[in-house]
N, C-alpha and C positions, 0 to 999 in steps of 0.2 A: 907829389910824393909826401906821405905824413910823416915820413920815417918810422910809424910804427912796426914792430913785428906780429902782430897779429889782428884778427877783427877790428875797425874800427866803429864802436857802438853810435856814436852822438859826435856834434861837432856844434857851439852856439859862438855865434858873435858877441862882442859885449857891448854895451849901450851906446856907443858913437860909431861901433863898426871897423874900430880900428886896431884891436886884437881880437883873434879868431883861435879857439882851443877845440881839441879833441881828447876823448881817450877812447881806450883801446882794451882787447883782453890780455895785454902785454902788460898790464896793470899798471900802466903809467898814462899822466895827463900830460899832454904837448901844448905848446901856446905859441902861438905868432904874433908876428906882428905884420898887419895889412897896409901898405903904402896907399896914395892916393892913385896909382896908376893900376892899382889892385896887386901888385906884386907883395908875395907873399913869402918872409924869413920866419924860420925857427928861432925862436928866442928863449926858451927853458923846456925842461921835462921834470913832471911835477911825479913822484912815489910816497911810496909809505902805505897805498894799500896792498893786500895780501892776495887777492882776487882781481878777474876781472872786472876791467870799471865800467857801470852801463850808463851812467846820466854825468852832467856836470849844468851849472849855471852857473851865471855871475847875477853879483847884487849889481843895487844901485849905484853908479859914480860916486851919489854923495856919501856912502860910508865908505868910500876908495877903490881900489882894484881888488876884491875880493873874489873868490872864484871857489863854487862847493862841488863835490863828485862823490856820488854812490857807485859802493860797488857788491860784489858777489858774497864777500868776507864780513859783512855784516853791519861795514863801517861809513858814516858820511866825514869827510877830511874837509876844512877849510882853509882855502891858503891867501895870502893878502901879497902884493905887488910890493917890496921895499926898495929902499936906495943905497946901491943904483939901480936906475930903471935894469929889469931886467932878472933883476934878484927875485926868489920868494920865501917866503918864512908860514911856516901851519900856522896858525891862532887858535885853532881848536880840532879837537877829535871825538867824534861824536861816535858811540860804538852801543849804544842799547838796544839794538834789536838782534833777534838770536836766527836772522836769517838772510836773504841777498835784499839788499835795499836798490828797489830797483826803479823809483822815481826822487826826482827832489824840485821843489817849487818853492822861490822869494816870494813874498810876502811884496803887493805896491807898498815902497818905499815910505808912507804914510805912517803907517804899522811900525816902524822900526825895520830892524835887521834881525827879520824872521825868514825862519825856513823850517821847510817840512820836507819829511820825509817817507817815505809808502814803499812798505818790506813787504817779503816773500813769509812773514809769520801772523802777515793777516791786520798787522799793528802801524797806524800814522804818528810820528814823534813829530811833535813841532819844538824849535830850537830856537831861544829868546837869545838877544847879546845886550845886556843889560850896564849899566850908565858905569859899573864899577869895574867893567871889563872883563865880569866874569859870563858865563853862559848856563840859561834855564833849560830844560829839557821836562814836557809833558808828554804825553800818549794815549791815546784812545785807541779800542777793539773796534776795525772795520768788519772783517768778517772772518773766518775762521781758515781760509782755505789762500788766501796770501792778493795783496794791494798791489799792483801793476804802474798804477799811473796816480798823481794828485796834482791839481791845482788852484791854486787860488782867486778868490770873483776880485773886482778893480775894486779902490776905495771910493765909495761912493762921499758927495758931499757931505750929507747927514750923517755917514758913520763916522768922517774925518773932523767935524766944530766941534766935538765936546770929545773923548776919549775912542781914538781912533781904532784900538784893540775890539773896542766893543762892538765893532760891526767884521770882524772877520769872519770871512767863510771858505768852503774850501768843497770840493767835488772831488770823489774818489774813485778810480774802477778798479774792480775787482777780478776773481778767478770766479767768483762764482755768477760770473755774467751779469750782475749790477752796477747800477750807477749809482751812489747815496753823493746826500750833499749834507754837511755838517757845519756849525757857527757853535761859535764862542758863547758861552754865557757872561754875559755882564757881571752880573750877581758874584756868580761861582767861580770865573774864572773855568769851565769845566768846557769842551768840547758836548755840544748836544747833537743828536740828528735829526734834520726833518722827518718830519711827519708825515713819506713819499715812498712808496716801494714801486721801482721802476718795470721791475717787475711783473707788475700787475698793468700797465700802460697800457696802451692804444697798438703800440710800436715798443718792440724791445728787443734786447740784444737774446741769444740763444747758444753765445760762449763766451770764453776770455774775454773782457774788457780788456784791451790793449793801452788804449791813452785815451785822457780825457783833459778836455781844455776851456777854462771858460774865458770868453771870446772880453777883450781889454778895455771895451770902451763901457762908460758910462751914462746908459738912457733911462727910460721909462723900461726895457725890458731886458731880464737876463738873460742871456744866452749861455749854452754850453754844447761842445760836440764831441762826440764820444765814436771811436773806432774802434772793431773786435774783430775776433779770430774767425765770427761769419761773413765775413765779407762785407759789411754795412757801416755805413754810416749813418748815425743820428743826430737833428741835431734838438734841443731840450732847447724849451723857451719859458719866462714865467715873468706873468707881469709885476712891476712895483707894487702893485695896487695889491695885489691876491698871490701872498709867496707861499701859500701853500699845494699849489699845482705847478704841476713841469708839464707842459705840452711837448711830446714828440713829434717831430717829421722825419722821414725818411730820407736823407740826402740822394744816397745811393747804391743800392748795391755791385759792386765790386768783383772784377774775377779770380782776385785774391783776398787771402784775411788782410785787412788793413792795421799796417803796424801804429803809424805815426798819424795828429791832425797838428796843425798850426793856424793860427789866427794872424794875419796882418798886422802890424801896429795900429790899422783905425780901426780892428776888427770888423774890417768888409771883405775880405778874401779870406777864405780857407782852403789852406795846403794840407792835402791826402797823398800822405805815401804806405803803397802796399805790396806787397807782398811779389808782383808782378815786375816788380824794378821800375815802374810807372807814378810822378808823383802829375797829379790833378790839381788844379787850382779850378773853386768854385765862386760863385757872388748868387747871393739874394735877390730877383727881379723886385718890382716896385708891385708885382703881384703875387708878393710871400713864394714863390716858386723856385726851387736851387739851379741854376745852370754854371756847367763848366765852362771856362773862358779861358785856361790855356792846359797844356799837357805836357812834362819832361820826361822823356824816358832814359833810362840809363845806357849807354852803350855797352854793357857787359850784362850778360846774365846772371841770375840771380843765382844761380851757385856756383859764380864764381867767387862772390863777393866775400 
């Protein structure tokens, strides 16, 4: 029982697994705490947004218990862990976009304590917390018809030895059924986009971009996989060598629209939950081929949910 009173949107662990938060459209954030025997207390209920909440994350440990949440109202809240354990206090109130903020994505911990944001008015805010304790806030136009999902590529070595900002990147999906991927300019400081219209692919989505996520580990090749309202999954590949091509494959098609993907921490497994109450876990064969390897369904139909 979350004790919420209504929809429960997201629910993320935080980086050691041992507080577990949700929200809800009751417009409140809950948070636990996880024993070792998995037994799980309530331990706060976090307000101050005006709408229902759809996302929330945590940063990294090392800037402390921090915890962001988007919601319907326009607004990303941040709130931090104080003492005593247990207590929380806002830090900041992020309110520039003029419609539902319905993704939010940390920045790998290299970067600083950044976070972005991906509204329903088309627009991605990235949010700096700067050395003086005050907070930056930039924006760039994704497209015109409103931003679903955003997340950030890992820090690779070369972006992290000289100024770690200067390699950030970030993947976007959209309502109008693309996937863009966007980096920072060194120079300018300014959000640019590749030079990639997904659109035009091999393999493409043909509605809502639902979520996208690029996969946590650092190789020779980036990955990204994207889920939409047609039932499919993708997943985008591009090597070190040649960052101007995204290769698509086909994971799968689906007998529902696919809401949610997730990556493992060694980003070898991808979690697909859709539409059907069923979430899929897939892996890579050693012959680039996707196969599923386990399946959870939910006990309750999906509208009961």
């Amino acid at each position: 029982d979350t004790q919420h009173d209504d929809m429960v949107h997201d629910a993320q662990l935080d980086y050691y697994g041992v507080k577990l938060a949700t929200c809800s459209s009751d417009r409140t954030v809950k948070v636990y705490s996880v024993a070792k025997d998995q037994e799980v207390s309530h331990t706060a209920t976090l307000t101050g947004h005006e709408g229902p909440v759809y996302e929330i994350a945590w940063a990294h440990p090392k800037f402390g218990s921090i915890l962001a949440s988007s919601s319907f109202d326009g607004s990303v809240l941040l709130h931090r862990e104080v003492q005593p354990m247990g207590s929380w206090t806002l830090v900041h109130a992020h309110r520039m976009h003029e419609s539902s903020v319905n993704s939010i994505s940390f920045a790998p911990h290299e970067y600083g304590l950044v976070l972005a944001a991906g509204s329903s008015d088309g627009k991605v805010s990235v949010i700096t917390h700067r050395e003086d304790d005050s907070w930056d806030a930039t924006f760039f136009q994704d497209n015109m018809l409103g931003v679903n999902s955003v997340s950030f590529a890992p820090c690779s070595f070369m972006s992290a030895s000289d100024d770690a900002k200067d390699g950030m990147r970030l993947v976007v999906g959209g309502c109008d059924n693309k996937v863009r991927f966007w980096k920072l300019n060194a120079e300018t400081k300014t959000w640019e986009q590749d030079d990639f219209d997904s659109s035009k692919a091999d393999v493409t989505h043909t509605d809502w971009v639902r979520d996208v996520a690029w996969a946590p580990t650092v190789s020779s090749f980036n990955t990204v996989a994207s889920c939409s309202e047609d039932k499919t999954v993708i997943i985008w590949t591009q090597s070190e060598d040649d960052r101007t091509e995204w290769k698509p494959v086909l994971l799968h098609t689906f007998d529902a629209p696919v809401w949610r993907v997730s990556w493992s921490v060694t980003g070898t497994i991808l979690a697909v939950s859709s539409g059907d109450s069923d979430v899929t876990m897939w892996k890579q064969e050693l012959d680039g081929k996707w196969s599923q390897v386990a399946s959870v369904e939910d006990s309750q139909p999906a509208e009961e949910q």
